[in-house]
N, C-alpha and C positions, 0 to 999 in steps of 0.2 A: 504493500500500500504506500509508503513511504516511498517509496523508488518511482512510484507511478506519479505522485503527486508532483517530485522536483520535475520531472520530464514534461511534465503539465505546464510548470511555470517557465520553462527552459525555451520553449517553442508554440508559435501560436499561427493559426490559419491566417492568411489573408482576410479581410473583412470582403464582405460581397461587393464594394463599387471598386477596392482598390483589384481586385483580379483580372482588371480588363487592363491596368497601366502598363504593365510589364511590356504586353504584346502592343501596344498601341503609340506608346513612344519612340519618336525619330524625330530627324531634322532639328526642323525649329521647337517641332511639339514634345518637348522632352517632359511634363509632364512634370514640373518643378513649379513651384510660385515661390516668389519671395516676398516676406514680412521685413521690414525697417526701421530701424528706432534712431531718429535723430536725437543726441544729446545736447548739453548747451556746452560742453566741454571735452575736447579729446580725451579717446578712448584708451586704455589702459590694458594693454595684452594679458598680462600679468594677473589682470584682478578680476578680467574676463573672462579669464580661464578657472579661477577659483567656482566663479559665479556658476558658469556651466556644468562645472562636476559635481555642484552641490544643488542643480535646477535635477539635474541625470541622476539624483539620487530620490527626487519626488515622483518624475517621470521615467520609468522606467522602461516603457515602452519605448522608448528613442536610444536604447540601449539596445539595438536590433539590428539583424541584417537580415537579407534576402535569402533562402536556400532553395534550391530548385529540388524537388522532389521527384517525383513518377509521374504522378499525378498532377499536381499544385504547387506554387510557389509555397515554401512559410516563412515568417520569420521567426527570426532563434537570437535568443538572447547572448550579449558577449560581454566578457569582462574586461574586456580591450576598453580605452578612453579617446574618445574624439578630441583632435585639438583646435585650440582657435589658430586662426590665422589671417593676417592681411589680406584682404580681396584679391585675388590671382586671377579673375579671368569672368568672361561677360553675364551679368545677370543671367539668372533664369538655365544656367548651362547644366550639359548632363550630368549628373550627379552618381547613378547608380551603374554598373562596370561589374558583369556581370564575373570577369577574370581575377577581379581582385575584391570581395566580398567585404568591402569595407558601407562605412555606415550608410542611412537613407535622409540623412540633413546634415548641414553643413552651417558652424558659426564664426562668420568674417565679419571683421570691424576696416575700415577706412575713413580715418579725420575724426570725427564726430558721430558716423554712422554705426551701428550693429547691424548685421544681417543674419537675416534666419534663412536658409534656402530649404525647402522640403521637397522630398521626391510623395509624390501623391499616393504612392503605395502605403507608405506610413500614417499618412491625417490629411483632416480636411483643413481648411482655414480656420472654422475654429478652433479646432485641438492645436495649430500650431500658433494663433495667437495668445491663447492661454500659456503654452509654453514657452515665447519671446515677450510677454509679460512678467513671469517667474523668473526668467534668466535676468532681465533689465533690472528687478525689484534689488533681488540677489545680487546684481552688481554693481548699483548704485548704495547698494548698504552696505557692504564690503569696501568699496572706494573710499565713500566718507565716512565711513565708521560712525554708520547712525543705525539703532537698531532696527532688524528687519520688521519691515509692515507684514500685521495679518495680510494675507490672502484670498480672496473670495470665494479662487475656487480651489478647493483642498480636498477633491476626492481621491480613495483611495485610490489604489494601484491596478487593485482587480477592478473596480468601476472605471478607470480610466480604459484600462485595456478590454474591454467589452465590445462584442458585436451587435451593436443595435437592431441589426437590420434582421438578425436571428431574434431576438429577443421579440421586436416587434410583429416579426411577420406571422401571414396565417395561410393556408395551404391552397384558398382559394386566388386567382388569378384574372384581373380585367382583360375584354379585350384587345387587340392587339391594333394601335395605330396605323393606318392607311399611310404607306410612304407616299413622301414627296420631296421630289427634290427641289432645295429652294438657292436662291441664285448667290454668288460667287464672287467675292470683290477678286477682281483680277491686277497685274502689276507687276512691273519689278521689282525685283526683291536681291534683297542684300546676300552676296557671298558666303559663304564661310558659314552659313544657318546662325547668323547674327540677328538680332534682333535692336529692334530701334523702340525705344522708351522715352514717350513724353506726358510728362507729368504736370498738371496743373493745381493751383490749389485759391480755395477762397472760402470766403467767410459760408457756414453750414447756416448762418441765422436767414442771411442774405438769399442765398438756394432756398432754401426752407418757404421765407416769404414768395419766392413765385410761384414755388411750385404750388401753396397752397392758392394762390389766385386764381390758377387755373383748377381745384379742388382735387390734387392728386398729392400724394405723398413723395418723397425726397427721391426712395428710386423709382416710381412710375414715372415720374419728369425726367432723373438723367435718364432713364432708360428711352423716354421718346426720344429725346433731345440724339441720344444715341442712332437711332432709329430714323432721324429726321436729317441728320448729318450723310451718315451713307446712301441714301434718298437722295442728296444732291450729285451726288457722282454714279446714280446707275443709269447706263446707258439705257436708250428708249428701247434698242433691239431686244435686252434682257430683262425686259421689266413682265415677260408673259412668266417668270417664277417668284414666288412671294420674297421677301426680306423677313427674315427670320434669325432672333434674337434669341441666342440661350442663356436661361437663365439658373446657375446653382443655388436650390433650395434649403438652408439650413436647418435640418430636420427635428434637430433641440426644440426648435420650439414650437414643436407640434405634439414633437413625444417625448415627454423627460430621459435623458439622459445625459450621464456626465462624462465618456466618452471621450477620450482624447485622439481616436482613430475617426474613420471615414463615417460619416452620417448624415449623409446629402442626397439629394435626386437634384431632378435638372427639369424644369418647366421651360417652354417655348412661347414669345409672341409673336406672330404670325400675322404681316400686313402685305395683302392683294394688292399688286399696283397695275394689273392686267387692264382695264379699264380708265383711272384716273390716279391721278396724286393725292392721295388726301393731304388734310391743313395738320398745323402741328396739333389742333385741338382733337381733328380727328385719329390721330397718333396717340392724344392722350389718352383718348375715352378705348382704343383699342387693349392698350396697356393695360392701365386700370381693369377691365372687364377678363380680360386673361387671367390676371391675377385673383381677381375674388372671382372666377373657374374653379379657376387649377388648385390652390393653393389652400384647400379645405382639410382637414385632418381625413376627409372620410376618400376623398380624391387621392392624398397622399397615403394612406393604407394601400391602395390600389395598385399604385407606383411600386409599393416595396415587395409588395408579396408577386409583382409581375419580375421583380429582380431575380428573387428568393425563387422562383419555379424554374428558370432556367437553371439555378446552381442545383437546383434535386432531381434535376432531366438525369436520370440512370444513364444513359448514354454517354451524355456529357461528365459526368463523374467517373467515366470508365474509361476515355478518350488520353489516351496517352498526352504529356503534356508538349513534348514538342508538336503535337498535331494541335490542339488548344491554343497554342500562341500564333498558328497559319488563320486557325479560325474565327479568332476572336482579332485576331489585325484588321482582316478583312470585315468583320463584324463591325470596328470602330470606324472602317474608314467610309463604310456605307451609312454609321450612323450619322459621322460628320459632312455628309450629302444634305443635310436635313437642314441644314442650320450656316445662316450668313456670318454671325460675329455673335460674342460673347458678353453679359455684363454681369460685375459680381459685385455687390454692396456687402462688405463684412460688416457695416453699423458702427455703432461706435466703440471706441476702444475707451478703459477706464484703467485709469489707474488709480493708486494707491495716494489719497492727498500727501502724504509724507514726502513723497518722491518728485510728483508735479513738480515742482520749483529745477528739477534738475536736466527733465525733458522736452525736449522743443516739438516735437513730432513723431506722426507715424505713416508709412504709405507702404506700400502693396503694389506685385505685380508678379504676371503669371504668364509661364513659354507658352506660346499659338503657333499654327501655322497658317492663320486667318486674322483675326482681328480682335483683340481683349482688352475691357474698360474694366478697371479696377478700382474699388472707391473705398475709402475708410474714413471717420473723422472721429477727430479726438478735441475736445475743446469744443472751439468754434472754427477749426480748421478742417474742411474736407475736403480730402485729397484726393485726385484722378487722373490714374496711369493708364496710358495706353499702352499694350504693347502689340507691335507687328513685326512682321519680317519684309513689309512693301517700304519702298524706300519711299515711295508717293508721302505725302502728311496730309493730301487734301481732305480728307473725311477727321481728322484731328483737328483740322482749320475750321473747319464748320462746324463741330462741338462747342469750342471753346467763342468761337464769334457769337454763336448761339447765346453763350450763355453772357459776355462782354455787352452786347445789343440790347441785353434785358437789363441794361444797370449795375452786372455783378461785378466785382474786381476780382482778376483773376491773373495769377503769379504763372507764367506757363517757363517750366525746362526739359531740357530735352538730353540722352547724351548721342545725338545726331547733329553734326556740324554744319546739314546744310542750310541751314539760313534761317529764315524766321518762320514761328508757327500762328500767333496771330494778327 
């Protein structure tokens, strides 16, 4: 019994959304985002690194690697220690190698910055912003030798490392959505599966005020605004396929859990331009009406248990795992036929009043091989990174004029040299 239980906590299945990442990363879409914490004071290797291996002492889950099984990917626990290190190389970049079994996140500081990088196998945005919360608390109380702040979220080890989407599901299955394929920003795109990252940031009160004008909430606005931007740049010939925006669902807050791995689904908004252009209002009322759809608890049961039937397909459980990663490649690459660009709002980020006084910021951003608006705010600061691999900015141009137009003030960087973005 004893022997059974260590081997229990030694190694742990894949959660159900991360089993498609493995096979589905390339190129640009390496299947990484990154979390960032601007400080008001350079960063401290040294005390970084204390901070980290006492965060990997709450989390233990990120004390993990990949092993390829028969059947399925797992992760397995290691005694080995990640180290920090100065930024080496371009956002967003591969992280997991399958020759050298080393870790699935990655923490680099530059100037003022911390960087969290996660391979999406590991967590979703929120488990790894809880965890580039803990690490920043942890390293900002170690620095100045101020005692460490409670913490909000303090669940255990085993709640942390839990599979939601088992916990949650039920054996019944909705049916199956009518494909469509929706259309395609096209372009050139940068060498080397680089990606170009521009990041805008303005006041959230200021957002906040229009978008209630128009009576939508903070992401149904950027989301149109989103939506209304790529609109400008699609050709007439391509307009008989819809513009279609995905949306990841953070499932916490439908169904309790505390979760520091994968616990998301993905909702679609979906605008016909076969006919006419609609106005940005009619953009909104789209948005809006998708979301209070989709976005119901009894809708979202639907979602998980249609997840949960494909992982208990006998067939599929018996399917040798090199032949699963041919399958599930092609699986993801048919799925991302469905969908124009991406937008992900993590909400806001809180921290610890103790600490406030020590942090300037926070922002987000995630590898595509299409098109991804990232948004986070902290304070009164909300933050939004694009990231793509077209070298074009025009649809980044028309977001941010978007929202400039409407009276907002808005800080736009980029690290693309070519010229200006609004």
């Amino acid at each position: 019994m004893e022997r059974k239980q260590a081997y229990n906590r030694g190694w742990k299945r894949l959660d159900n959304a991360a089993k498609i990442f493995p096979a589905a990363a390339s190129g640009t879409d390496t299947q990484v985002f990154r979390f960032s914490c601007e400080l008001k004071e350079e960063v401290c290797e040294k005390d970084l690194q204390k901070a980290l291996d006492h965060t990997l002492a709450s989390f233990s889950i990120y004390r993990s690697v990949m092993k390829r099984g028969f059947f399925w990917y797992y992760l397995e626990e290691t005694e080995r220690s990640p180290a920090v290190r100065e930024e080496y190389k371009e956002p967003c970049g591969r992280i997991y190698d399958r020759n050298d079994g080393g870790f699935l996140f990655e923490v680099t500081y530059y100037g003022k910055r911390v960087n969290l990088e996660v391979y999406h196998v590991l967590s979703d945005g929120t488990g790894a912003m809880h965890f580039l919360i803990a690490l920043v608390t942890k390293y900002i109380a170690i620095h100045y030798g101020i005692p460490e702040p409670y913490l909000e979220y303090d669940a255990s080890q085993s709640q942390m490392a839990k599979d939601s989407f088992q916990k949650y599901s039920q054996k019944r299955s909705g049916k199956k959505k009518k494909f469509q394929t929706a259309y395609h920003i096209k372009g050139d795109m940068f060498p080397e599966n680089r990606l170009k990252i521009i990041t805008g940031t303005a006041s959230a009160r200021q957002i906040l005020k229009e978008a209630h004008a128009y009576g939508a909430t903070l992401s149904v606005y950027l989301c149109a605004c989103l939506m209304e931007a790529i609109q400008e740049e699609m050709p007439l010939r391509k307009r008989k396929k819809p513009l279609v925006v995905g949306v990841p669902v953070n499932l916490r807050q439908y169904f309790p859990s505390d979760s520091a791995r994968n616990f998301f689904s993905m909702t679609f908004v979906s605008q016909d331009y076969s006919h006419e252009t609609p106005s940005f209002e009619d953009l909104i009322q789209t948005v809006k009406e998708s979301f209070q759809k989709n976005l119901t608890k009894e809708n979202l049961s639907v979602v998980i248990n249609g997840y949960m039937a494909a992982e208990r397909n006998v067939a599929a459980r018996l399917t040798p795992l090199f032949l699963k990663d041919v399958c599930l490649h092609y699986a993801y690459r048919i799925a991302e036929m469905q969908s124009t660009a991406a937008f992900s709002n993590i909400g806001r980020v809180e921290v610890s009043e103790k600490i406030l006084p020590y942090v300037a910021s926070f922002d987000i951003c995630a590898a595509t091989d299409k098109l991804q608006l990232c948004t986070c705010t902290f304070g009164d600061c909300l933050s939004m990174s694009f990231t793509s691999p077209f070298i074009s900015s025009d649809i980044e141009r028309h977001f941010f004029r978007r929202l400039a137009e409407s009276g907002i003030d808005v800080t736009v960087a980029s690290n693309d040299s070519g010229g200006d973005i609004v």
